[in-house]
N, C-alpha and C positions, 0 to 999 in steps of 0.2 A: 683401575679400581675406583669405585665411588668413593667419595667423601663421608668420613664417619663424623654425625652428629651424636654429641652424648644428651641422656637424659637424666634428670636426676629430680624424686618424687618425694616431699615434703609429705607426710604423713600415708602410712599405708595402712587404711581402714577402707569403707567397703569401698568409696569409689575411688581412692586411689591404690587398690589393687585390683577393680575392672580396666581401669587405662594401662597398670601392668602386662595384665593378662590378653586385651588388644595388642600392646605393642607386638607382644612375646607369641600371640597366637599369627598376627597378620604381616610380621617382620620381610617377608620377602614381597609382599606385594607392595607395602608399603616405599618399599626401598624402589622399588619401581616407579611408582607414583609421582615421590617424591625428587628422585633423583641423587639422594643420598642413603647411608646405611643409618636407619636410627635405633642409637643403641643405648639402654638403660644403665649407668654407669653409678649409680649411689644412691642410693634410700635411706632419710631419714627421718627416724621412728622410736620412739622411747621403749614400748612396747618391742626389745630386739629382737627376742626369741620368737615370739610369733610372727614380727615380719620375716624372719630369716626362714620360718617354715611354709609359709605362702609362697615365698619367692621359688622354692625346690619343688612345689606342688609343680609350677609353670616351669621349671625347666630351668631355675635362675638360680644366681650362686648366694647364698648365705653372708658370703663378705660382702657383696653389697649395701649391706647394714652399716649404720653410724646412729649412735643420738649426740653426735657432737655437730653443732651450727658449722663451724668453723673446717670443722673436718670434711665434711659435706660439700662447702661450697670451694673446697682449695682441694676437690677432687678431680686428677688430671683427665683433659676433656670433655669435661662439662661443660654445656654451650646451654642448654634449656631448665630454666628447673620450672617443676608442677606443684604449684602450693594446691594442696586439698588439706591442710590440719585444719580451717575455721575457723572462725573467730577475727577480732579485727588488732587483739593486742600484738602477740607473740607471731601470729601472719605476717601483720604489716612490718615488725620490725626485721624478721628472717625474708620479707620480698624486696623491704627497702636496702638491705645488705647483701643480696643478690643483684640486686641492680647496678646498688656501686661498684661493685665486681665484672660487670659488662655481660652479667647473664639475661637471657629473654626468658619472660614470665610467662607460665599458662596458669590459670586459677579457676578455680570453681566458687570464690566464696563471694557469696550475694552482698554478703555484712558489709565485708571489708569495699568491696567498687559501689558499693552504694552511699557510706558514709563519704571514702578517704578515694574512691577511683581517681578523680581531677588529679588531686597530687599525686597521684602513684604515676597515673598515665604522663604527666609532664616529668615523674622524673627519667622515667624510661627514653622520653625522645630527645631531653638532654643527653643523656646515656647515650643514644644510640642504639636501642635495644628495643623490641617488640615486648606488649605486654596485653595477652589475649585473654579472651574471659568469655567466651561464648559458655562455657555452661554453668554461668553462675545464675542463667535467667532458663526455664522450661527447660534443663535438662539435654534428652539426645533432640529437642527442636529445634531447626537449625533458625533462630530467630534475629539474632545479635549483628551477623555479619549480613544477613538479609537486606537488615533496615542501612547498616551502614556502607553496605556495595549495590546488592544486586537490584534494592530499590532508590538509590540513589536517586533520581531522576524525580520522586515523586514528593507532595507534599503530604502530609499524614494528615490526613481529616479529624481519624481516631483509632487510638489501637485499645482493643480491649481482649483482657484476656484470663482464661482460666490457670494460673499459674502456681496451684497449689492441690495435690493430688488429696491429702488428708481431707481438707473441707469439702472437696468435691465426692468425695468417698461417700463422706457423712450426708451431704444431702441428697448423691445419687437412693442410697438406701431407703433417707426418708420419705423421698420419695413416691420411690417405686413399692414400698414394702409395709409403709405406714409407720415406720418405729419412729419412737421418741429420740431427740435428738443425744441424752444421756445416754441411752441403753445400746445407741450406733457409736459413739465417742469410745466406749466400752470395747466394744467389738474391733473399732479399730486398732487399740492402743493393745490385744490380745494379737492381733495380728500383725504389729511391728508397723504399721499406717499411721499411727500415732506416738510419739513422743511419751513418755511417760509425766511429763509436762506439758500438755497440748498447747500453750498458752500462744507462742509464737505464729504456728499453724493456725486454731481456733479465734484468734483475735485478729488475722487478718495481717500481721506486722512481718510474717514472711512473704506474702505477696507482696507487700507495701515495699519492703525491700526492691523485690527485681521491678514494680513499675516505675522508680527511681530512675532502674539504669533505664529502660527502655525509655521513661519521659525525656531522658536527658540526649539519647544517642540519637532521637525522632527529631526532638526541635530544637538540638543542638545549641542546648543550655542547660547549666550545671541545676538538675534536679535532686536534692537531698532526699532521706526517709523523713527528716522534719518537714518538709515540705509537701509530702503525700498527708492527706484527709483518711484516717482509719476507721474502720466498723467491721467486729469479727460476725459468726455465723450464729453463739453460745445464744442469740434471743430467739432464736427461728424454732418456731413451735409447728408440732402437729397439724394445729390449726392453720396456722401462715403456709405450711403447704398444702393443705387440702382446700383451703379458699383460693392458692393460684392457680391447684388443678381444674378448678370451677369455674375461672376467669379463662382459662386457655393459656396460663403459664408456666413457669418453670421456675425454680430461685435457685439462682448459682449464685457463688462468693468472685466478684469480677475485680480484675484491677483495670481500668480506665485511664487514659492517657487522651488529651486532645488541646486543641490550641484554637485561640478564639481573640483576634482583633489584636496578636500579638502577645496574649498570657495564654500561660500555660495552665490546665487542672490536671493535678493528677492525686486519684483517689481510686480506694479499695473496700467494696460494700457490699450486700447484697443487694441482688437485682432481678427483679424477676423480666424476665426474657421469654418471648413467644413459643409456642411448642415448636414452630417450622424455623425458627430462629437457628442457624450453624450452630452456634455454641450451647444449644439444648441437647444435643445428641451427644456431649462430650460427658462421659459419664465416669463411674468408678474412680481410678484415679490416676486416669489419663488428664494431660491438659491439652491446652490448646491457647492460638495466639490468631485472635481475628484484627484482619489490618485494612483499613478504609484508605486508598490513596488517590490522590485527584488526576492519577495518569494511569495506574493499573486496575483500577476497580478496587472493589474486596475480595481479599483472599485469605485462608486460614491456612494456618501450620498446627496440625496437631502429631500428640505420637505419647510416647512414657516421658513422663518429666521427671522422675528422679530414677534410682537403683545404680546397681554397680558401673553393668555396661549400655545403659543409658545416656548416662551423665559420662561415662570415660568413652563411650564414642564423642560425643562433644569433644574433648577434652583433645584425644588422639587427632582430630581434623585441627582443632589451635596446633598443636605439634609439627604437625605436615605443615600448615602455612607459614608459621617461625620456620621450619626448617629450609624451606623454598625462599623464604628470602633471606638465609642464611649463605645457601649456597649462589645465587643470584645478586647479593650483595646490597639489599634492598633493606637491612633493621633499621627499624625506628621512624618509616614512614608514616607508618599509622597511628597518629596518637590522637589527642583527646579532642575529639568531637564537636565539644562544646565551647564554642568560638563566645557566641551572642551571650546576652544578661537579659535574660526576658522575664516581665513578672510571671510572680504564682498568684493564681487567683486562690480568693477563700473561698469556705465553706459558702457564704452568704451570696457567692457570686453564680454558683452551679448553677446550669437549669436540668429539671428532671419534670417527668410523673413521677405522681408519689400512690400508695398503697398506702392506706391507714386504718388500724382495725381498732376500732372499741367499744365498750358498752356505754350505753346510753338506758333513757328513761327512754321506757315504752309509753306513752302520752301524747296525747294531742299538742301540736307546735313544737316538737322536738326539733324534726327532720329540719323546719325553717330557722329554727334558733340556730342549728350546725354551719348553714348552707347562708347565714347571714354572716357568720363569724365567718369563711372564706371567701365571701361575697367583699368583706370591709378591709382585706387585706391582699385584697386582688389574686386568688385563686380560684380559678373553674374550675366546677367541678365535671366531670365526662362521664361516673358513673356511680351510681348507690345500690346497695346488697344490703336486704334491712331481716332479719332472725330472729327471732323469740331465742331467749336461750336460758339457763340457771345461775349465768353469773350475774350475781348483783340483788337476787332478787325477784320477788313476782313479777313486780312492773320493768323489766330489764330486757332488752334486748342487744344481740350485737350488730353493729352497723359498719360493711364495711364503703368507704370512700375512697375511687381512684381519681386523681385530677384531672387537669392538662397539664401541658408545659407547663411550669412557672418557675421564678426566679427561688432557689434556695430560701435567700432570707424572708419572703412575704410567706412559705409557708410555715416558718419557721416562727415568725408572728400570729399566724391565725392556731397553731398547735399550743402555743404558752397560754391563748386566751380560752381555749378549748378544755386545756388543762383545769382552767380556775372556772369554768362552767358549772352549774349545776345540774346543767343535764346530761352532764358527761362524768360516768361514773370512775372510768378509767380509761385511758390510750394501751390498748395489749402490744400492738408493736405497727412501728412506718419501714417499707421497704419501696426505694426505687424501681420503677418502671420504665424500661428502654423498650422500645416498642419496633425503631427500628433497625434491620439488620444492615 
């Protein structure tokens, strides 16, 4: 008889009862797979009655139920537990009290391996115990163990990536449909795409979260959420898409990861991206994870990045490989990553194209007055789009300016002096240009 592995599932809301519903749906082939029986042995859930009724939906017993910590983790055979409750308070201290118990961790929570991963993942291999987290980054993509096994071999040029289905939603529609960016926020948040507080989403600071882990597992140095550069999608107008479909582009919300002379950037903004560009065709609220390596080429992972059995197929694969090196004898080889101390670059260090839209004075020696102010702060400029329009005025037009390369902080110089111009009525909005793929 195989060896029975127990599981035991730290909140059962919706993605910890899709990794229920996989264990309990694909339990024989698994057990095959695997080489052991893996069997869910304790749930705990505040909410008891309705976990208890979910569990009999799939065929499972009601007593599996506890909302006591303590009960939970001193439940006989217990070898795995799945934190999905969230958050980094009550997680961290129900995973760090699981660990000292000799249990192996599976987790979905971005928060927590983004702020506090280093020390979790160190106390695990003191333990002697695995501590997986592939779907706490793009969900059912299999991205996390990619980077840290199957591309092993490569150095990461840059990994950029769509990793947040809500904002990609919002701008897929805008799009393609012309709605204003309110009236699309609207519609998501009606269709459960949206948070009833989009802030985390719409601001950008959920993706900023997973390119934390991903900077960190890539170049193999402890990358924080403090150390990610944020910019949500809430400025992106009408216009800013209808002028990229003008130009030949596309604006998605990207998070960027890349490393340069030894520092690392990582940052999460929009960007507009070519129409033939991979990551343009990633639409609604699918994600995807494009990865530049100096031995593999570029490749993309895309697929559903959140939902029940999305994210719990993620989930159920960390299971299977705790459970293989349970039975093989192998926990706690794999821990934290991040060996090296490598800088963060700032803001002032990035290089981009820039997009930049505003009204100006319709007048003779305008365009020269602009193109002197980029000119003194060392920005080329590569192209000009000049409009008559209503904002500002009779004598008003809008002008927009895409650069070249340049270094962050000089364009960042020639916009404050842009700012205090007189012929520059207002800046409507600046959006990065990656141009190539």
């Amino acid at each position: 008889m195989s060896q029975t592995i127990g599981i035991g599932i730290m909140g059962l809301g919706t993605v910890g009862y899709g990794a229920a519903t996989i264990l309990q749906r694909n339990r024989d082939v698994l057990s095959i797979r695997t080489k052991c029986d893996l069997e869910l042995v304790a749930v705990l859930e505040r909410e008891k009655e309705t976990a208890q009724k979910h569990l009999e939906e799939i065929g499972l017993s009601a007593g599996l139920v506890t909302d006591d910590i303590d009960a939970f983790l001193n439940t006989e055979g217990l070898d795995i537990v799945v934190e999905v409750i969230g958050g980094t308070t009550v997680a961290k201290t129900f995973i760090e009290k699981a660990i000292a118990k000799g249990k192996s961790i599976v987790t979905a929570n971005k928060d927590l391996m983004a702020i506090h991963g280093k020390e979790l993942l160190n106390a695990a291999t003191e333990q002697g115990v695995d501590l997986r987290f592939e779907a706490s980054v793009a969900g059912g993509i299999p991205i996390i163990d990619v980077l840290k096994t199957d591309l092993i071999g490569n150095h990461f040029d840059s990994i950029m990536g769509i990793v947040n289905g809500t904002t990609n939603y919002i701008l897929t529609r805008m799009y393609h449909e012309s709605i204003d960016f309110d009236d699309v926020l609207k519609e998501a948040q009606r269709l459960g795409y949206a948070e009833s507080d989009p802030t985390a989403d719409i601001g950008g600071w959920d993706a900023a979260r997973k390119v934390a882990i991903l900077a960190s597992i890539a170049y193999n140095s402890r990358v924080t959420l403090d150390d990610v550069y944020v910019e949500g999608i809430d400025k992106i107008t009408a216009e800013d898409i209808a002028a990229a479909r003008k130009l030949g582009y596309v604006i998605k919300l990207l998070g960027i990861a890349k490393e340069d002379n030894g520092a690392i950037e990582a940052r999460v903004h929009p960007v507009m991206i070519p129409t033939d560009h991979p990551l343009a065709a990633v639409n609604d609220t699918f994600n995807a994870v494009f990865v530049d390596g100096d031995v593999v080429g570029q490749t993309m992972f895309y697929g559903r990045g959140a939902g029940d059995l999305p994210t719990g197929s993620a989930i159920v694969g960390d299971i299977c490989a705790v459970a293989r090196d349970i039975v093989f004898g192998d926990l706690g080889q794999q821990g934290c990553t991040c060996y090296l101390n490598k800088a963060i670059k700032t803001q002032n260090d990035y290089v981009s194209k820039f997009f930049i839209r505003m009204q100006v004075e319709d007048s003779p020696g305008v365009l020269s007055s602009i193109a002197k102010i980029f000119g003194e702060n060392g920005v080329s400029i590569a192209s000009v789009v000049q409009e008559r329009c209503k904002c500002g005025g009779a004598a008003a037009a809008s002008l927009i300016v895409v650069t070249h390369k340049v270094q962050e902080g000089k364009f960042l110089k020639a916009k404050q002096q842009l700012e205090s111009s007189e012929a520059v009525h207002g800046i409507d909005n600046i959006i990065r240009v990656e141009d190539e793929a």
